[in-house]
C-alpha positions in Angstrom: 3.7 -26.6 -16.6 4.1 -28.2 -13.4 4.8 -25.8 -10.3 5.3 -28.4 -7.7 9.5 -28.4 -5.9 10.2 -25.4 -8.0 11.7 -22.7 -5.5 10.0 -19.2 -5.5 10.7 -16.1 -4.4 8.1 -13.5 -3.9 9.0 -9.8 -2.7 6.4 -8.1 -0.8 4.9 -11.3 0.8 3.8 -10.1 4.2 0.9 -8.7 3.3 -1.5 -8.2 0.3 -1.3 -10.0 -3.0 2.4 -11.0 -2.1 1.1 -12.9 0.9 -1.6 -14.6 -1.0 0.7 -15.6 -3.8 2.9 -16.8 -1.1 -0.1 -19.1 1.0 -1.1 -20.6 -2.4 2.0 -21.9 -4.3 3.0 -22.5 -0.8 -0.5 -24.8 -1.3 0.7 -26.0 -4.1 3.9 -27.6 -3.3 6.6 -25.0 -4.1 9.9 -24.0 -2.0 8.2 -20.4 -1.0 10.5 -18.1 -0.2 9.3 -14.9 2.0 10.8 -11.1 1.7 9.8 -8.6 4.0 11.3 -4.7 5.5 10.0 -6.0 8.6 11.8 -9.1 10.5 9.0 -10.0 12.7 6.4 -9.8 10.3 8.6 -12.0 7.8 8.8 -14.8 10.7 5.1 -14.8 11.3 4.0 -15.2 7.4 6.6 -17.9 7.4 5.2 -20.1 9.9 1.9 -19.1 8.8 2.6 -20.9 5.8 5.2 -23.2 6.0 7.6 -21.1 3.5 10.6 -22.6 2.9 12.9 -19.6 3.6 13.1 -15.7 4.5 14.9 -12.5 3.5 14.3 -9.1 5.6 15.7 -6.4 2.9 13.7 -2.7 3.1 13.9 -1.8 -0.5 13.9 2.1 0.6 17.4 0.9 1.7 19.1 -0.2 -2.1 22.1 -0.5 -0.9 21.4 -3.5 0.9 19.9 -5.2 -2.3 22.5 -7.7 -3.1 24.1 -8.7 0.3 20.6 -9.5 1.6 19.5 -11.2 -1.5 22.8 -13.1 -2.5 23.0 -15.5 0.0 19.9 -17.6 -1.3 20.4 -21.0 -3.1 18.9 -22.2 -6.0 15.6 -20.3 -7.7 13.4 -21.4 -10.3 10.7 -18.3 -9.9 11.3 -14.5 -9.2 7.9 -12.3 -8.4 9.0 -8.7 -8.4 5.8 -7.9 -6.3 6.8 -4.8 -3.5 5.3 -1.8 -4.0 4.1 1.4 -2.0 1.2 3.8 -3.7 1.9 7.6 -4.5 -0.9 9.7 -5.5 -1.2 13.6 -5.7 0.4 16.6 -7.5 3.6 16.7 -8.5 4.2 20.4 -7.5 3.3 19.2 -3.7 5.4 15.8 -3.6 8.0 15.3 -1.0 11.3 14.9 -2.3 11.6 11.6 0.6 8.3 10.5 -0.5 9.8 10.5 -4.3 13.0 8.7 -3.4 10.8 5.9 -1.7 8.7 5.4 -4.3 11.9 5.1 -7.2 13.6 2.9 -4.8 10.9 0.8 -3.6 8.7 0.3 -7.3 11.9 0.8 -9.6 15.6 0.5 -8.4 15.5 -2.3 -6.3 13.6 -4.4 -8.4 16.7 -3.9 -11.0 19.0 -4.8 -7.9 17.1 -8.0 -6.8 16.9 -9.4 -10.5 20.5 -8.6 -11.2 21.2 -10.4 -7.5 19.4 -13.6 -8.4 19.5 -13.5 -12.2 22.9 -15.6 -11.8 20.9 -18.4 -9.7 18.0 -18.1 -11.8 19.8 -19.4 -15.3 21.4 -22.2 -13.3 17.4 -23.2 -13.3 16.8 -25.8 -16.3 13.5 -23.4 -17.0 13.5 -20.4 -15.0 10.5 -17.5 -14.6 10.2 -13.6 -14.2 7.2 -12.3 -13.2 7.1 -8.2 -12.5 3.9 -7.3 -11.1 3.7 -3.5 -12.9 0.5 -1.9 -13.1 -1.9 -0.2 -15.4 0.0 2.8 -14.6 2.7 1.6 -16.4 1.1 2.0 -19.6 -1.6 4.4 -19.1 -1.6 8.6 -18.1 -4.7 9.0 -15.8 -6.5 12.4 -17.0 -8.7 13.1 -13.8 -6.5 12.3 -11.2 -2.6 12.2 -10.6 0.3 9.7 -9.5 2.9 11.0 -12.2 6.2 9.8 -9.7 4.4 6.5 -9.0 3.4 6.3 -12.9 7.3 7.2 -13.7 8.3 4.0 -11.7 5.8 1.2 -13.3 7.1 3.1 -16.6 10.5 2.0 -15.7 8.9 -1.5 -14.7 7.1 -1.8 -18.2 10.6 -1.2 -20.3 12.5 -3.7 -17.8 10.0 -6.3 -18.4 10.1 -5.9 -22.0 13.6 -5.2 -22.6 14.6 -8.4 -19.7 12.3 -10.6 -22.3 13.9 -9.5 -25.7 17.5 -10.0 -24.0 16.1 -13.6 -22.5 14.0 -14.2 -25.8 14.5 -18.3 -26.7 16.6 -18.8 -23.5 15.9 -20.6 -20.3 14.1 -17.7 -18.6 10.7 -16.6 -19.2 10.2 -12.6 -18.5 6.7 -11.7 -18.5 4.7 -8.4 -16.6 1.6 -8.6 -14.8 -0.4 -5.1 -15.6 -3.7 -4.8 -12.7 -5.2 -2.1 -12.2 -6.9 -0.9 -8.6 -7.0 -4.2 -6.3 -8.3 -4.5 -2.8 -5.6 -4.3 -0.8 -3.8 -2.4 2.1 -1.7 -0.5 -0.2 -3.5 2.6 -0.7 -4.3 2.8 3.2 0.0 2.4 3.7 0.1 5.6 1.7 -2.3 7.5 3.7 -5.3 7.4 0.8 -8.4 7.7 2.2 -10.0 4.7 0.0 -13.3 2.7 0.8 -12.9 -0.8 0.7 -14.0 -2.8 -2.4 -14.4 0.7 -4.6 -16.1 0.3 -7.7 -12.4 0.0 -9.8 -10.8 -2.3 -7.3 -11.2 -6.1 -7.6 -10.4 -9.1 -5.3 -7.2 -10.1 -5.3 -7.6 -13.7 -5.6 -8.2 -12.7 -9.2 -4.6 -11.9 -9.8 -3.4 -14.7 -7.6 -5.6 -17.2 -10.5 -3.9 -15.0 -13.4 -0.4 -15.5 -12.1 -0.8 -18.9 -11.7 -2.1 -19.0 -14.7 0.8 -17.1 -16.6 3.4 -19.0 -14.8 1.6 -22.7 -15.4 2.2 -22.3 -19.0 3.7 -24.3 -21.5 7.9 -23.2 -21.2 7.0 -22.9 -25.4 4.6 -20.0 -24.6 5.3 -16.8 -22.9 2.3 -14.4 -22.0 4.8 -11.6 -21.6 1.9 -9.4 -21.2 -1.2 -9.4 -18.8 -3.6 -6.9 -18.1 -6.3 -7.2 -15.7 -9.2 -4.1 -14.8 -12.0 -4.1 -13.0 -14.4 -4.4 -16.1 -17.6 -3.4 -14.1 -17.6 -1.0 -11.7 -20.6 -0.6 -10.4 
């Protein structure tokens, strides 16, 4: 399916795999629309790429969803991208640290579709795509994020219950699942990662697979993606 004048929005698109997204449909010919918590680092990415538009929202801040979100115009794609990592022990969790991650990975995902979901059926073929995470279907057994696991959980039923509810409708709901990818994220949360580890991969991978997923006949839906480093060594 052809990409090119559709309007996108990806949140999270200062930095890591939102950013790249961003720079390549930008590439491609799309109305890109930036989000970022920070205003100055919005601007920059904006100019940096040519994107068509801008909204500062900090998703630790729900409240502000729908007034910073509503104002946009017409949609045709919707990333769900933000994140922050949480990793450790339950018993030793801050309860601030928990709230952030609900709000940030969970709630205002919910809030931004809801937002936009009335712009995005005015679309003649509109697209979902919620960047989850292998968390969101697997329980680690030698290591811990249960909070940050809880949220993609939450992602995983959205994504799935937002495609049975828009099942032979104008909008396509699908979830992209990766698993460790090289990016600034666990650094943000304080993790004490090397760079390229032997589970991460490049993130250029999951810009190819996203293009992939959303470049695909509006008869097919690959409402499902997983992608894992297959050899880490």
């Amino acid at each position: 399916m052809e990409l090119k004048e559709k309007t996108i929005l990806i949140t999270g698109s200062t930095d890591g795999l939102g950013k790249l997204l961003a720079q390549h449909f930008s590439d491609k010919g799309l109305r890109v629309i930036i989000h970022g918590k920070n205003k100055e680092k919005v601007h920059l990415v904006k100019k940096q790429i040519n994107a068509y538009d801008t909204v500062v929202c900090d998703f630790n801040k729900p409240s502000t969803v729908k007034s910073a979100f509503v104002k946009l115009g017409e949609l045709d794609i919707l990333i769900n991208n933000a994140g922050v990592w949480l990793e450790g022990n339950t018993l030793e969790m801050q309860h601030e640290k928990i709230i952030e991650n609900i709000n940030v990975n969970l709630l205002s995902h919910l809030l931004v579709t809801r937002t936009l979901l009335p712009k995005l059926v005015k679309s003649k073929f509109a697209q979902i795509l919620n960047v989850v995470s292998v968390a969101g279907i697997e329980i680690p057994f030698d290591y811990y994020h249960t909070i940050y696991t809880a949220a993609k959980y939450g992602m995983q039923g959205f994504s799935e219950g937002l495609e049975k509810e828009f099942d032979n409708k104008n909008i396509r709901v699908m979830g992209f699942y990766p698993g460790g990818m090289n990016t600034k994220l666990f650094k943000k949360a304080g993790m004490v990662y090397k760079v390229n580890e032997p589970w991460m991969f490049d993130i250029a991978e999951a810009v190819e697979a996203i293009d992939f997923m959303l470049t695909r006949s509006p008869k097919i839906n690959i409402k499902r993606m997983d992608l894992i480093n297959h050899l880490q060594k």
